[in-house]
N, C-alpha and C positions, 0 to 999 in steps of 0.2 A: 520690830518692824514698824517702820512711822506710816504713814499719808504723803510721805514725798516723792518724787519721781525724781528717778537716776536718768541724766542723760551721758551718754559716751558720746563725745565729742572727740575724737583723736587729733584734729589740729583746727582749731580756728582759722578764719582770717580778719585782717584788719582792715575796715573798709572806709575808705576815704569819699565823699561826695560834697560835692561842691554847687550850693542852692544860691539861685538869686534873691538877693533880699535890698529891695527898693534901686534895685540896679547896680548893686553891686555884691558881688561874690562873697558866699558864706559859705564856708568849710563846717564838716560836721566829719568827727572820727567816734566810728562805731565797732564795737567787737560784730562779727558776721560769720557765715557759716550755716549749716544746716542746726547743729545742736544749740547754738547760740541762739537762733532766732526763735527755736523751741523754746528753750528756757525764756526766752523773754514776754513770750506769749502765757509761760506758764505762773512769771511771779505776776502778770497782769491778771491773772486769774486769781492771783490769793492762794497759789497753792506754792508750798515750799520747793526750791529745787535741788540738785546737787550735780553741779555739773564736775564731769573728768574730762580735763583733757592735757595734750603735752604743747608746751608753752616752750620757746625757744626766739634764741637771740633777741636784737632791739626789739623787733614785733612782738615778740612774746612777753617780754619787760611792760612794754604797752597795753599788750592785753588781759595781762594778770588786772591791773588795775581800773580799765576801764570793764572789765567782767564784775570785778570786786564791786563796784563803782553803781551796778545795775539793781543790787540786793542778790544777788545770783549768789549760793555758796557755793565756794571752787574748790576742785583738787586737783591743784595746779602743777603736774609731772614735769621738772625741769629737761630738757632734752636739748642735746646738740643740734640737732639742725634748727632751721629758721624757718617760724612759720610765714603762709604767704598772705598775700593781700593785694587789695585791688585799689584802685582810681576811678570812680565815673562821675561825670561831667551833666545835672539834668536841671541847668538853668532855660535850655531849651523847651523843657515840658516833659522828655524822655529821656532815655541816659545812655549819653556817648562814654565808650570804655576809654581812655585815656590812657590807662598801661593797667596788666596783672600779673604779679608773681607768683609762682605756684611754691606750695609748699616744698618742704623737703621729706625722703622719705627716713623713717624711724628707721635705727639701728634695732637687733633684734633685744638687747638689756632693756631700750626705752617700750618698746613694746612691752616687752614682760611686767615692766612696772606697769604702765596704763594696764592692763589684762587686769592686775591685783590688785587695783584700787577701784575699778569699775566694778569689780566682784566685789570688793569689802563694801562699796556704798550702795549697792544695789540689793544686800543683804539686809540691808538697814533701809531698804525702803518699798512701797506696797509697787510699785510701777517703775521699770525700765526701758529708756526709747534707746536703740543701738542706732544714732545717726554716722554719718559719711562724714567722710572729708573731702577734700576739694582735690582728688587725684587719684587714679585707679594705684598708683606704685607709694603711696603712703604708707600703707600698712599689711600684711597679710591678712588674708578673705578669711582662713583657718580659725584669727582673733571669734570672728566675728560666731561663728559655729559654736565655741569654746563656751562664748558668755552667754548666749540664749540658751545652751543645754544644761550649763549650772546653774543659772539661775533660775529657768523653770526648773531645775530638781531643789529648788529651797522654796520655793513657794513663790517667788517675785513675780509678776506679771510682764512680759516682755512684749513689746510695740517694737514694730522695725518700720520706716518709712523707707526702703530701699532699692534697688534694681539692679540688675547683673550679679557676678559674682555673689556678693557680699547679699544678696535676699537669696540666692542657691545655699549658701553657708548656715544663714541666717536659718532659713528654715530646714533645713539638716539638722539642727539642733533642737527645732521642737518652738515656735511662736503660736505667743495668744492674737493678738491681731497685726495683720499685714495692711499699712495704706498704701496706695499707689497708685496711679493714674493710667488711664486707657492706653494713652501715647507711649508710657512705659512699659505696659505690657506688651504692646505690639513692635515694639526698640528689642524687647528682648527675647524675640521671639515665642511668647506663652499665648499671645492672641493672632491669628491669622490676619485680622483686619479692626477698624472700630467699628464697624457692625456690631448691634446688641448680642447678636447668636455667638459672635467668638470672644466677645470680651466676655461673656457668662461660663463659655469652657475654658478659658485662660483660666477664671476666679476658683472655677472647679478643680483645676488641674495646682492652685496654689493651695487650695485645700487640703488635696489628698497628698503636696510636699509635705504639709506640716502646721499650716495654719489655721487656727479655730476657728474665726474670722476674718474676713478681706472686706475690704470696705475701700472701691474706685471711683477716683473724683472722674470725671467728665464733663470738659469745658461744653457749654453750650447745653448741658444735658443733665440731667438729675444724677448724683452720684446713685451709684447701683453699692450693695452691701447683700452680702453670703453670709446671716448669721444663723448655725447648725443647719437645720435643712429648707430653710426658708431665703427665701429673696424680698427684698425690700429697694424700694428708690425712696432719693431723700431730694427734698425741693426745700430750697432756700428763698427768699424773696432773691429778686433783680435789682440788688444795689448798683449804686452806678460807680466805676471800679476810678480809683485816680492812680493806683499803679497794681498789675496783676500778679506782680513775683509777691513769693511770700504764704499763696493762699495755702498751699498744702501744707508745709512746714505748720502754720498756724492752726490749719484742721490737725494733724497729730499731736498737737499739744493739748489740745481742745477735750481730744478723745481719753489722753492720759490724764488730764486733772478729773474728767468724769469716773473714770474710773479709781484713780487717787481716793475720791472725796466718797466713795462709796456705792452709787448709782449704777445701775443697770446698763449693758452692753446698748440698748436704746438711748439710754440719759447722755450716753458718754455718745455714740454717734450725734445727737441732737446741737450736742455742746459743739462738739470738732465740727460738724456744718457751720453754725454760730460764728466761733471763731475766724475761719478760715475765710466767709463771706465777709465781717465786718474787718479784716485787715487791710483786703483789699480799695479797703476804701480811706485809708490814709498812706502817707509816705513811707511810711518808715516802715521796715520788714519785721514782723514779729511782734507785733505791736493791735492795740485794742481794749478799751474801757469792759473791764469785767463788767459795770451794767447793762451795756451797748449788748454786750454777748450774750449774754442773761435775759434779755427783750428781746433779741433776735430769737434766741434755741426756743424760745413761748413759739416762733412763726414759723420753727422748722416743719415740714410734713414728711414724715416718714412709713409709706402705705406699703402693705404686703402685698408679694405680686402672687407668687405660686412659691407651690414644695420644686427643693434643689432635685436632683439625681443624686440619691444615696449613693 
């Protein structure tokens, strides 16, 4: 078992954006996606990654190489359908969607291959993120139960960034830490409202699904963190954001390389704060100067509040 972090990624997409540059239009094509942005956060950190995911038609042609292309090692499952992708348009300052394709959904062979190669590379390494795809009808939720219950029985450390189905499955099978936002707890019905009293028994009620730790961002507010029977808020400084997608994705990456690299369930919250805060503050999703994030986690505060409810 190395130091490197498995991401399952089951289908990319390709993401097209189109920046103004001195008045006129500059195209930039990026691989994109939850797992993708992860990994790119994680070789900005110097930690090694291995990313699975299923690659299909032109887009998939495209994304093998521009994945290859990032330092990202891939295991690239060739599959019939076509993954999808998007168009935005943010010469404006914001980003108008232009058109997006949605993936297609795996036949059950290509599934079975990604299931055995997420499993073979996650055996072979200390940290595993189960990220999403861009479609509830991609994949079966079952996959997702499958890989955090073997892979917690080999010793892997399993991260799920998730919501609905696939964090029910997820933790059916047994995860080390859950991230996820208030607004998603309360989407999926585990929190009654974002009030601190019912986002604190949502994190309770994720616990006793299966989660060692939960650790929920909150726009506007100090992420809250359930680590064993203690509660903890985490303050970041008040960067000033130039585009706000990305910051979770980038906090779960943040948290896997701390923990990758050896550091304590604090070191690895401090880092995923770090991260998540300094992304926001450039363009690009999944992106951030390992020093930047390293200078930031020195500013992170992360203060005890009380013991949980056993």
């Amino acid at each position: 078992m190395s130091d490197a972090v498995m991401i399952f990624a089951p289908s990319p997409q390709l993401t097209v954006t189109i920046e103004d540059r001195g008045g006129r239009p500059d195209i930039h094509l990026h691989p994109g996606g939850q797992g993708v942005w992860q990994a790119r956060m994680l070789r900005s950190l110097d930690v090694p990654v291995r990313l699975v995911a299923g690659l299909g038609g032109e887009i998939g042609q495209v994304l093998a190489s521009l994945i290859s292309g990032e330092g990202i090692e891939l295991t690239g499952e060739r599959i019939s359908s076509q993954n999808g992708g998007y168009v935005h348009d943010r010469r404006g300052g914001g980003r108008v969607e232009i058109v997006e394709s949605p993936c297609d959904a795996l036949g059950r062979h290509e599934v079975d291959r990604l299931y055995e190669s997420a499993f073979t590379e996650g055996l072979r390494s200390r940290v595993a993120i189960l990220s999403g795809p861009a479609g509830e009808h991609v994949l079966p939720t079952g996959v997702y139960r499958r890989l955090a219950a073997n892979l917690s029985a080999t010793g892997c450390q399993v991260l799920v960034d998730l919501a609905g189905p696939r964090l029910d499955a997820s933790l059916e099978g047994g995860v080390d830490l859950v991230k996820i936002s208030d607004q998603e707890l309360v989407a999926d019905g585990r929190a009654a409202s974002l009030e601190l009293g019912d986002i604190r028994r949502g994190m309770e009620g994720l616990r006793r699904a299966g989660a060692d730790t939960v650790l929920v961002s909150r726009v506007g507010h100090p992420s809250l963190a359930l680590v064993g029977q203690r509660w903890y808020e985490v303050e970041v400084p008040q960067l000033d954001a130039a585009d706000p997608r990305g910051a979770g994705d980038s906090m779960t990456a943040g948290l896997a390389a701390g923990i990758a690299r050896g550091g304590s369930v604090m070191d690895a919250i401090a880092l995923g704060a770090a991260a998540g805060a300094v992304n926001v503050t450039r363009m690009g999703l999944g992106t951030g100067g390992d020093e930047a994030i390293l200078a930031v986690s020195d500013l992170v505060g992360i203060r005890p509040v009380e013991e949980a409810t056993p």
